[in-house]
N, C-alpha and C positions, 0 to 999 in steps of 0.2 A: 535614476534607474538602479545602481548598485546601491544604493539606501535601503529603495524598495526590497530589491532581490536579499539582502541581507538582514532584512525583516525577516522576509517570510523560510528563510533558508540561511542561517546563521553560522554558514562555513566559511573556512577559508576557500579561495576559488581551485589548489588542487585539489582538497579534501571531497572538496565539491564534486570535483571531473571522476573522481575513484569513485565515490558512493556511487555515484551515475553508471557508472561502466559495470562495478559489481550487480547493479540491478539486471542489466542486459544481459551480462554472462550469467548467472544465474537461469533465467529462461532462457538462453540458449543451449545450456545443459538440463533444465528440464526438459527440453524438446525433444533434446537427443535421448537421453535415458528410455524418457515413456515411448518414443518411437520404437526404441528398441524392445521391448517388451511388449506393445502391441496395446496401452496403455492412451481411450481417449482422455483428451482436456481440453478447457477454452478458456482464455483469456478473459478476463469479468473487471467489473469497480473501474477506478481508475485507469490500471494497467488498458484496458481496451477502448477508454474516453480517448484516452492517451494515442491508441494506434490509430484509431479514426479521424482525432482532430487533430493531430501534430503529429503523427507520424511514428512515433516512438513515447516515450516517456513523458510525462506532465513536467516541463522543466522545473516546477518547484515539488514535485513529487516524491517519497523517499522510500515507497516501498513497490511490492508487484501482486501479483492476485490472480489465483484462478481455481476454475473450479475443475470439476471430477467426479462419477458417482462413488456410492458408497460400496458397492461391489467391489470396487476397484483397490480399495485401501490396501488389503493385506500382500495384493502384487506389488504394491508402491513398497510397502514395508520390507520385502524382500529384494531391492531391488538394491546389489552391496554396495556399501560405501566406497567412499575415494578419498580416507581424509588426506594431506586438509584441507582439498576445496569441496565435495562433494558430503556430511558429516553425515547426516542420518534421516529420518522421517519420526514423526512421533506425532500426536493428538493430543492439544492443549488442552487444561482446563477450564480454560477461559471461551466465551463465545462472545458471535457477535450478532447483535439483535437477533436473540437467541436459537444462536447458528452454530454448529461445532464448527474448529477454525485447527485443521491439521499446519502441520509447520515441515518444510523442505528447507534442512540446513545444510548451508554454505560459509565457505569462508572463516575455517578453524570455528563454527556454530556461533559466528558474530553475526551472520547473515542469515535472512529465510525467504523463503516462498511460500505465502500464507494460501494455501488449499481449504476449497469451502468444498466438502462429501457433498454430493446430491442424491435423493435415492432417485429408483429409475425412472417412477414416474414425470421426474423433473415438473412436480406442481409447482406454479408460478406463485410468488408473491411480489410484494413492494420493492424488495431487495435483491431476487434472482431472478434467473428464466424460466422459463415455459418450455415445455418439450419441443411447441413448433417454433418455438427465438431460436433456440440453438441449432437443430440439427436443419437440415446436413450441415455440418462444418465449412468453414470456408478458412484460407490462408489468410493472414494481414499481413503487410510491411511491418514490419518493428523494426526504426533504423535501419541497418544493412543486413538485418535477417529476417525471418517468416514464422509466425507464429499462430496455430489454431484459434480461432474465435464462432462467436454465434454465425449461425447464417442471416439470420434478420434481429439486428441490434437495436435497430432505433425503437420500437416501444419500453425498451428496457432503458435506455440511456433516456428517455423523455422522464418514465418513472423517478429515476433518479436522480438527473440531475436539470431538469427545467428547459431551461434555454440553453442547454450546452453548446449549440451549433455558434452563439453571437455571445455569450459569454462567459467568462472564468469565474470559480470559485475558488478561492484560496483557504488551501487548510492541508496540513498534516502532519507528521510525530512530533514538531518542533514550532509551528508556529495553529494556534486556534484548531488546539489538538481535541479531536474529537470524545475522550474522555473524561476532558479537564471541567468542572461543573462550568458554566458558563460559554460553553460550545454554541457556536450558531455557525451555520453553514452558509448564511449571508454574511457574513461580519466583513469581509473581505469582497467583493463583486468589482469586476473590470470589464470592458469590452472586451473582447477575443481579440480585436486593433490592439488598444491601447496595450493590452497583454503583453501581447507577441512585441510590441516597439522594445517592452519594461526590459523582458529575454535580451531582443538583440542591442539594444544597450549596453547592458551587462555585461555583454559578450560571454554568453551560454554557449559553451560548444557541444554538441550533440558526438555519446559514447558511439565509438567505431571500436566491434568486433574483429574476432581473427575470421577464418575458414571454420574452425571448431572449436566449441569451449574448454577443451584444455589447450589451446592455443593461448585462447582469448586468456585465461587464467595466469600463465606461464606470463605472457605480456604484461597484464595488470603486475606483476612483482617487479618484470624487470624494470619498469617505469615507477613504482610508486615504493616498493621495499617493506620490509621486515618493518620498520619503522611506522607505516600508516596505522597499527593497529593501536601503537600509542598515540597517537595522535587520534584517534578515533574515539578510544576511550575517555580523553580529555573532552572531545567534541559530548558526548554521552553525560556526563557527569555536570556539564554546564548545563545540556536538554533540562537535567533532571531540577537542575537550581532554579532554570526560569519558568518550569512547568510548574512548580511550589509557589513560585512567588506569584505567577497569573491566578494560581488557586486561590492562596490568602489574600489577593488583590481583590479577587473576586467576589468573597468572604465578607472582608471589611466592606465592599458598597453594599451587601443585602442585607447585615446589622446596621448600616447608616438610615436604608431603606424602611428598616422595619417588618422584612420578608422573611419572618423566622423560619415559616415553614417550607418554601422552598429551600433557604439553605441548609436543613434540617434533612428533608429530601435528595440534595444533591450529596448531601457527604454519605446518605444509606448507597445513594447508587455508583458513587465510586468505590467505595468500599464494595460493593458485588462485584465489580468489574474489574477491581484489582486480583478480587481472590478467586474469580469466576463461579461466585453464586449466582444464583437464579432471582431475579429482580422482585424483591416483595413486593404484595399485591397492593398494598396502599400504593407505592410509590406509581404503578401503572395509573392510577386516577387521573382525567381531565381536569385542570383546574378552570 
């Protein structure tokens, strides 16, 4: 089980229990912020897989997600910082399945909260909701706090992700990372049993907040110190070695293959994705 878990999630196990915890406080201070302001959101991707089927967070999970209309942005934008755990708001260049992807930074801006704008219509596609998924709101469990999500999730979470109810898909910034060419969102499949045994194996302990995230904030130092952020940066820098080498891995089997043109293909759409162009039109082709 710690094999597995350290396949898919290649920390050490306190590095591990921090990134987890900063995910938590993070949406525990977006909660609080936008409440304060008057400012809807819902939990989406992952982040709400997450709240539905485990309660909290996808234990091999490494980031969080939610959405927001576009209306709303420039109250978000005004809303003052706290550094350095609360840093700024800003609009990437980058999208995803051509989606603009705002960013809520935390954590001296090591950290974010990736925000998808929706306009008001909230038209549905493959990858978000529909105006009747979401509203009205409803509270979720997340760990030991409460966080806004859709009112009726399950056609969204079917879209997405298949069988979520009976099984896992493993995948994200570090292992069968979804930008690397050679991405498959099955590469990885486990029962939701088999899962959950691989977790408590491992011995995953699930992030415990304060009463408020500058509690929760103030706690994460006094427990982990000044020091995680070198040691994160180490963790970072090795993501970066093993994501190169799964690429050129991946490389050398489609020249062994003889599949020029997909790998021809995959290096045009990493390249858009690194620099957030817009996906040329050849590469949209069915093959």
């Amino acid at each position: 089980a710690l094999k597995r878990r350290k396949q898919w999630v290649p920390m050490d196990k306190r590095l591990y229990e921090a990134v987890q915890l900063i995910q938590v406080c993070m949406l525990q201070k977006v909660h609080e912020l936008f409440k304060t302001v008057n400012i809807p959101y819902w939990i989406c991707g992952g982040t709400l897989l997450g709240a539905i089927r485990h309660g909290g967070l996808i234990p091999h999970d490494d980031d969080v997600d939610i959405e927001c209309f576009e209306s709303d942005l420039e109250a978000i934008a005004a809303i003052p910082t706290e550094p350095p755990f609360y840093t700024g708001f800003h609009i990437s260049t980058a999208t995803w399945e051509g989606h603009a992807v705002a960013k809520l930074n935390f954590f001296r801006g090591e950290f974010s909260v990736d925000v998808f704008p929706r306009p008001e219509d909230l038209a549905q596609d493959q990858h978000f909701f529909s105006q009747d998924e979401v509203f009205p709101l409803k509270l979720y469990p997340f760990h030991n706090i409460q966080l806004w999500g859709p009112g009726e999730p399950e056609a969204y979470l079917n879209r997405c992700y298949g069988d979520w109810r009976e099984s896992v898909m493993v995948w994200n910034h570090d292992y069968n990372w979804f930008h690397l060419p050679g991405f498959s969102p099955t590469k990885t499949i486990l029962s939701l049993q088999d899962y959950n045994e691989v977790v408590t194996q491992a011995g995953v302990v699930s992030p415990i907040v304060e009463a408020c995230a500058d509690d929760t904030y103030t706690a994460f130092y006094e427990r982990y110190g000044d020091d995680f952020y070198e040691c994160y940066s180490k963790y970072r820098f090795q993501r970066m070695v093993r994501r190169n080498r799964a690429a050129a891995k991946w490389r050398e089997e489609q020249y062994e293959k003889g599949t020029w043109l997909v790998l021809f293909i995959s290096v045009q759409l990493s390249s858009c994705a690194t620099l957030g162009l817009t996906t040329p039109s050849f590469a949209k082709t069915s093959f």
